[in-house]
C-alpha positions in Angstrom: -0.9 -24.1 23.5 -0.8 -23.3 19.7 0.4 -25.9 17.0 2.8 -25.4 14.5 0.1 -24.3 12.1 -0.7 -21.6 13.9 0.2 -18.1 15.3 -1.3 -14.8 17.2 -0.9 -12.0 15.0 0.7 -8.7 17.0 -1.9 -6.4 18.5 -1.1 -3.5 16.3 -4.5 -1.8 16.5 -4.7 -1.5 20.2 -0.7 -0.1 20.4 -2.0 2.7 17.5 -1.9 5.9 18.9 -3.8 7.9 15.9 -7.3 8.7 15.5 -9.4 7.0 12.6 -12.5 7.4 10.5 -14.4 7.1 7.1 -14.9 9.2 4.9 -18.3 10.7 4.2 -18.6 10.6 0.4 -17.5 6.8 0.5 -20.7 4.9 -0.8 -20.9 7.2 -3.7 -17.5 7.6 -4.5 -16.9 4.1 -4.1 -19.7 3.2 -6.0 -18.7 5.1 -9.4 -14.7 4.3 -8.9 -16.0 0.9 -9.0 -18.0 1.0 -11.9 -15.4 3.1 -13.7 -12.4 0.4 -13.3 -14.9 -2.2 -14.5 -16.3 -0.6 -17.8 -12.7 -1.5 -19.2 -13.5 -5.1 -18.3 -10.0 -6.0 -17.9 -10.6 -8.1 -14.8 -10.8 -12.2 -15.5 -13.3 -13.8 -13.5 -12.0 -14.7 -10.6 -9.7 -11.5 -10.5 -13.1 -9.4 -10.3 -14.1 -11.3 -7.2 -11.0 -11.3 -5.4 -11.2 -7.1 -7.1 -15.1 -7.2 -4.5 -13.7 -9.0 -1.4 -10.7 -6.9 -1.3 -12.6 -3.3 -1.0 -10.0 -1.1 -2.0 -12.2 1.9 -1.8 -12.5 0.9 1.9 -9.2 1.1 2.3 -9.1 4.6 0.4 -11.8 5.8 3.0 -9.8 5.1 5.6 -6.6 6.4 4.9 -7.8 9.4 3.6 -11.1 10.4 5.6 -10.5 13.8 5.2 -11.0 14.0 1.6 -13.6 16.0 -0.3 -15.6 14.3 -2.7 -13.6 14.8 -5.6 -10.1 14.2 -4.0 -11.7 10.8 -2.7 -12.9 9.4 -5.8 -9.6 10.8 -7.7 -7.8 8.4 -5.0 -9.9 5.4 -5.4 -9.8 5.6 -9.0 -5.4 5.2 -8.7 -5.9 2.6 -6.2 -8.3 0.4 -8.6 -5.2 1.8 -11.3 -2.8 0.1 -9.3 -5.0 -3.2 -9.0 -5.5 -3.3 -12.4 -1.5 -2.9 -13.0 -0.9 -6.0 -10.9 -3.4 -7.9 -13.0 -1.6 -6.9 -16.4 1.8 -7.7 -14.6 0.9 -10.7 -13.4 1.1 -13.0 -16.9 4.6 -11.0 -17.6 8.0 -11.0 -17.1 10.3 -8.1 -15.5 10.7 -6.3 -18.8 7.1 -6.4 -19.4 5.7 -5.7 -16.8 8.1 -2.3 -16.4 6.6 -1.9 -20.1 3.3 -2.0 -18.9 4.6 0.7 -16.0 6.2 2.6 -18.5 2.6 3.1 -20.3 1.5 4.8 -16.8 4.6 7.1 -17.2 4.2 8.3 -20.3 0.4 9.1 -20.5 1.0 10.5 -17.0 4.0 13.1 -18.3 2.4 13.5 -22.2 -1.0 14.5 -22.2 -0.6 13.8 -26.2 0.9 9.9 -25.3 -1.9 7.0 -26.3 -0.8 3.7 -27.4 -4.8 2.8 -27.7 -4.4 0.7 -24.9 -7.1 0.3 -22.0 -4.4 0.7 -19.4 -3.5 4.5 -21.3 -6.9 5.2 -21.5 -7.8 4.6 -17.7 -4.3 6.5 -16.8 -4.9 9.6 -18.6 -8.8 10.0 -17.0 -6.9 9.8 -13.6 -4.6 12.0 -14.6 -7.0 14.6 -16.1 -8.5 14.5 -11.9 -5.3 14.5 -10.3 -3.2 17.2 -12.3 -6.3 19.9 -12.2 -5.9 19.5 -8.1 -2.3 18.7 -7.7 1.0 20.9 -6.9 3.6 20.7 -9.3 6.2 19.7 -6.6 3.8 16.6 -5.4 3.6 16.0 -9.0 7.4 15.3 -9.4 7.6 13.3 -6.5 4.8 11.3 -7.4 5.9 10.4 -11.1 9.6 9.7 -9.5 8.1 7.1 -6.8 5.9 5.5 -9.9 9.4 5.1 -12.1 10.8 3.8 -8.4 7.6 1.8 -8.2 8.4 -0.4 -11.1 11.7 -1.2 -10.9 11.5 -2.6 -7.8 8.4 -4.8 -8.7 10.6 -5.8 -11.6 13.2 -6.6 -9.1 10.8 -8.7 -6.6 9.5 -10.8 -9.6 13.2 -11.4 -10.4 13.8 -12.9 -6.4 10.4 -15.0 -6.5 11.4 -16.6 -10.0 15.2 -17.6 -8.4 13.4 -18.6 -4.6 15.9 -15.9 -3.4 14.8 -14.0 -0.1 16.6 -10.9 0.6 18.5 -9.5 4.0 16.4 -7.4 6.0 18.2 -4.2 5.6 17.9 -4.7 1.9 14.2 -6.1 2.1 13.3 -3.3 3.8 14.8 -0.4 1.3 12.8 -3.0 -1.4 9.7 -3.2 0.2 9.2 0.2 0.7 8.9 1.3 -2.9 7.3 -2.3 -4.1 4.6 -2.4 -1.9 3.4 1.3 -3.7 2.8 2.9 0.3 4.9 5.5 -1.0 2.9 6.3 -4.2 -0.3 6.5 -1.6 1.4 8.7 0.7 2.0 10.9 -2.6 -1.4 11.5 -2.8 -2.3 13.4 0.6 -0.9 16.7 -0.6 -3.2 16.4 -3.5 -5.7 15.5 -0.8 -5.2 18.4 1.2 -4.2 20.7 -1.8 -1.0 21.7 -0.4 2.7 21.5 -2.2 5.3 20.9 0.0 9.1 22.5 -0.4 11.3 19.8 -1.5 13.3 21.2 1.0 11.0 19.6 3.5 11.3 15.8 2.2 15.3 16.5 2.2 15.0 17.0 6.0 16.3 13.8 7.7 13.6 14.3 10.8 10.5 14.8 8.4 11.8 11.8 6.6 12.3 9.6 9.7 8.6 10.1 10.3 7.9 9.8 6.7 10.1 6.6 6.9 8.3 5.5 10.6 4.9 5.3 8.4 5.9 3.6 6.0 7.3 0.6 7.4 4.4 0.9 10.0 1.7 0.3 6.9 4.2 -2.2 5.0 5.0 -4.3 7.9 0.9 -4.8 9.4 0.6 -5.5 5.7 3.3 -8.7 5.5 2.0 -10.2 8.6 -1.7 -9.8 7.8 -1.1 -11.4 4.6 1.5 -13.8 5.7 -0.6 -16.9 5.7 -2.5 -16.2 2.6 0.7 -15.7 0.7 2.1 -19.1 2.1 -0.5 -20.8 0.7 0.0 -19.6 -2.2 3.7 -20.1 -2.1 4.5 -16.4 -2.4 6.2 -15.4 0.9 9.5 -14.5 -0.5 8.4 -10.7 -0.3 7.4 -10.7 3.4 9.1 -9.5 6.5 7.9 -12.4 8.2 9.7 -14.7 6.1 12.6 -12.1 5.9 12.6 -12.6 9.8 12.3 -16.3 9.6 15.0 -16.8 7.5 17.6 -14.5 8.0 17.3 -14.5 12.3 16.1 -17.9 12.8 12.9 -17.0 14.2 10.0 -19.0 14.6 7.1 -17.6 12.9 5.6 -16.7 16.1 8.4 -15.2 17.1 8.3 -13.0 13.8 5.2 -12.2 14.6 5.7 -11.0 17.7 8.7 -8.9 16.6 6.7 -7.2 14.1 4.9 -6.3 16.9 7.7 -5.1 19.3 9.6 -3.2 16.3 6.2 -1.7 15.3 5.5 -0.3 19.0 9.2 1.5 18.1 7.9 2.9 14.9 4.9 4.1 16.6 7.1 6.2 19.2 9.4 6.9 17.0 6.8 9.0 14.7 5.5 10.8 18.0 8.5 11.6 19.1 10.7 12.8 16.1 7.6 15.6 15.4 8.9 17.5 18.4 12.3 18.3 16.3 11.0 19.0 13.1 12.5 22.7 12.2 10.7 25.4 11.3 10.1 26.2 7.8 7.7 29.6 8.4 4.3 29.3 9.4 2.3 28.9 6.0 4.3 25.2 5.2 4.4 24.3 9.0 0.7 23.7 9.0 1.2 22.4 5.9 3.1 19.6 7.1 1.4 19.0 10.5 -1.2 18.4 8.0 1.0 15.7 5.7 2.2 13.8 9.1 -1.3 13.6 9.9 -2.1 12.3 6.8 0.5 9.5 7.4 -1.1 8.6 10.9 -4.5 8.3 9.0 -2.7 6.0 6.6 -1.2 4.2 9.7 -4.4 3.7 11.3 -7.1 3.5 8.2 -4.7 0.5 7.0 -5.3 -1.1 10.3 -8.8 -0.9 10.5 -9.3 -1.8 7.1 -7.3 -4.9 7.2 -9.9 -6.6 9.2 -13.1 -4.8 8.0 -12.6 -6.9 4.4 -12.1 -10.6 3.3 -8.6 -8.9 1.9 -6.4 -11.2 4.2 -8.4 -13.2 6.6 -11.2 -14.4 4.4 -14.8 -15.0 6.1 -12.8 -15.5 9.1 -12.1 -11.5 9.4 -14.1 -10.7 12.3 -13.1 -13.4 14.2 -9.3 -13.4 13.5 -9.5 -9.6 14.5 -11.0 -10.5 18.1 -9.1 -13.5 18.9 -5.6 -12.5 16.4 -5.3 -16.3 16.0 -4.2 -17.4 12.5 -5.0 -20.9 11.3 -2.4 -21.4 8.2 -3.9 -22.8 5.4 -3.2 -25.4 3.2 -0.5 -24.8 0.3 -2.8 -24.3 -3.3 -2.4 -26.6 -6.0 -0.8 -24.4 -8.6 -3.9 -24.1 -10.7 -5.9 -22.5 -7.9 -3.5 -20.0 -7.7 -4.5 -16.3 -8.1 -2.0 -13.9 -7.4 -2.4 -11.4 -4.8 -2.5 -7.0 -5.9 0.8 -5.3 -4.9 -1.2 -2.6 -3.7 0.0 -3.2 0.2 
């Protein structure tokens, strides 16, 4: 029988019906992202080691295996980007922080915009990579998710400073564009070079599996990282809590919803391919390719999450064999080190 300080995780893996992998030009790739992200030594101590145990560019070589060398190291490079806009974000308030988003923005849309900083300077060498590769249409999208991106981190910092915990229909419209899923499922066009009609993301059944992913990646992500956020007192911005709070549910219970509604998503994204309409032959392969560039994010995420320290510390391997959670002991508020948003 489990105590109250403890819960079994869902068994998301074995329900995952897509096919994973790692992508060939990881060590390498990973390698020089890493070393590139850490010549602007922006990273405080402990930040750099928490930077090393979470292997983001593990996580980029799963959820996009299929990327050439340059594509891959392009993505790893945002992906350390994003890390390092958490770090800035962390010391600031809401209108800071969407400053500090707003310096992204501009040296993303002005090739001309510097304001000196190290943050500009990193953005515009990722920019250089991604706009030589990517469509003009994924380009769009991608800036508008960013400018999305941001306000809603804005927002979440605004509900953790007044303890407020949100409804689930509105925590899950939040935590869509917080968690930055979205501006990572931006980058598999550029991945596979293709520009997709927007004419194609206004369709309500390419959108429901668009949407299906989504909260697939976002909600294995809240439970994963439920019980390092509670000891951190952080769990405001997690389904779990969410579940807990608004439904009544005990947190195994939560758990085990996640893993119920999850098994939904997962049909739900099978099923809803069958009727997609036709947009001519050239951009239907073009978006069989996209969706399964979302079931490699669906599935990479999962095999990542237990292949790190990320969430489960040295306990990792064990935790992913046995999927029994030990909570840990609230921090004293000068151990605390906040967590990346990149989820």
């Amino acid at each position: 029988m489990l105590s109250l300080k403890q819960f079994l995780l869902p068994d998301l893996p074995a329900a995952c019906p897509f096919d994973g992998g790692v992508n060939p030009h990881y060590e390498k790739g990973a390698a020089e992202s890493r070393a590139w992200i850490n010549s602007y030594n922006v990273f405080t101590d402990r930040k750099r080691a928490f930077f090393v145990l979470g292997s983001n560019e593990l996580l980029v070589s799963h959820v996009y295996n299929y990327a050439g060398y340059e594509q891959f190291r392009t993505c790893c490079d945002f992906v350390n980007v994003l890390f390092v806009f958490d770090e800035l974000s962390d010391e600031q308030n809401g209108k800071d922080a969407l400053s500090t988003g707003n310096i992204f923005l501009n040296a993303m849309k002005h090739s001309d915009w510097d304001d000196c900083s190290a943050f500009s300077r990193m953005t515009k060498e990722f920019r250089t990579r991604f706009m030589r590769l990517c469509g003009p249409r994924a380009i769009a999208r991608f800036l508008n998710n960013w400018e999305s991106y941001c306000a809603c981190v804005v927002r979440e910092a605004e509900l953790r400073e007044g303890g407020q915990v949100l409804d689930i229909d509105a925590f899950i419209a939040l935590r869509r564009e917080n968690s930055a899923v979205r501006l990572c499922f931006g980058l598999i066009e550029y991945c596979f070079g293709t520009d997709l009609p927007d004419e194609v993301f206004n369709n309500s059944v390419f959108m429901e599996i668009y949407w299906a992913a989504c909260d697939l990646v976002c909600w294995a992500n809240d439970v994963y990282s439920y019980d390092m956020e509670q000891s951190k007192g952080i769990s405001g911005n997690n389904i779990i809590t969410v579940l807990m709070e608004n439904n009544g549910m005990t947190l195994q219970e939560a758990s085990d919803h996640v893993g119920e509604y999850s098994k939904e998503l997962m049909d739900r994204f099978v099923s809803a391919q069958a009727r997609l309409p036709s947009w001519g032959t050239t951009v239907d392969s073009e978006v069989a390719r996209y969706i399964q560039g979302l079931g490699c994010w669906v599935k990479g995420n999962l095999d990542w999450s237990f292949e790190t320290q990320r969430y489960f510390g040295i306990k990792h391997l064990e935790i992913k064999e046995t999927r029994l959670v030990t909570l840990r002991p609230k921090e004293r508020s000068e151990e605390l080190d906040s967590d990346s948003d990149i989820e």
